[in-house]
C-alpha positions, 0 to 999 in steps of 0.5 A: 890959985895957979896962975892956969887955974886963974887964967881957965877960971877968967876964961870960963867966966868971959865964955859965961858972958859971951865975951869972946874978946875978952876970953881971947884975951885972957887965953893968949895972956896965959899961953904967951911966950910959952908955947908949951901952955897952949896944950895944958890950957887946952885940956884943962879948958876942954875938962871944964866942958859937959859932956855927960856919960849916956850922951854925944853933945854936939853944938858950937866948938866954942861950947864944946871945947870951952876954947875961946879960938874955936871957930867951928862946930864939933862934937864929943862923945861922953861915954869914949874918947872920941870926938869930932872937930871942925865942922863947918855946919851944925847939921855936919856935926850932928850927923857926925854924931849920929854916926858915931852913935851907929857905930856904938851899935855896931859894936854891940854898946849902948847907943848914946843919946845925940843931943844938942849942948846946951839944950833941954836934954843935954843939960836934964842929962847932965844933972843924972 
C-alpha cells in the first residue's frame, strides 16, 4: 500500500475512534514538507466520506470532509457537485441544505432528501 494510501487508511481508523489528536497527526505526518500532498490527501479523504445519490447530508465538517483539521459544519450533496462549507452552526448547514435541495426544484430535478450524517436516514440511505 502507498504511503497516501496508508496515511488516508490510519486517518480513516483514528476518525472511526474519535481521536482527533491522533488523525491530525497522521494528516500532518503525510503532508509534511510537501505542500503539494495536502490536495491529493484531501480528495482522497473527502472520497472515503458517504454521501449517498438521493441525499444532501449535512453534519460536522469533520464527518463530511473526513479531514481531521475541520473545524466547521458543512454539507455535500450526493446527486451534484455542490457542497457547502464552513458553517458556523448546524442549523446554518441544514438550511443551507435545504436550499439547495429548493434549488433542485427549481430546476425541474429530483429533489433530494436533506438528512443529517450519521442518522438513521442517512445511513438506511447509504445501504440503497
Amino acid at each position: 500500500m502507498g504511503s497516501m494510501a496508508q496515511a488516508v487508511e490510519n486517518i480513516l481508523d483514528a476518525l472511526d475512534d474519535r481521536d482527533l489528536h491522533t488523525a491530525r497527526e497522521h494528516f500532518d505526518r503525510a503532508v509534511h514538507g510537501k505542500p503539494s500532498a495536502v490536495t491529493d490527501l484531501l480528495k482522497r479523504l473527502a472520497a472515503t466520506a458517504d454521501i449517498p445519490t438521493g441525499m444532501i447530508v449535512f453534519g460536522f465538517g469533520i464527518d463530511i470532509w473526513n479531514n481531521p483539521h475541520r473545524d466547521d459544519y458543512a454539507w455535500r450533496c450526493g446527486d451534484c457537485p455542490w457542497t457547502g462549507s464552513n458553517y458556523r452552526s448546524m442549523p446554518a448547514a441544514r438550511t443551507a441544505a435545504q436550499g439547495h435541495a429548493a434549488d433542485h426544484r427549481a430546476a425541474g430535478k429530483s429533489v433530494p432528501a436533506v438528512v443529517e450524517y450519521g442518522s438513521i436516514l442517512h445511513t438506511a440511505g447509504a445501504a440503497w
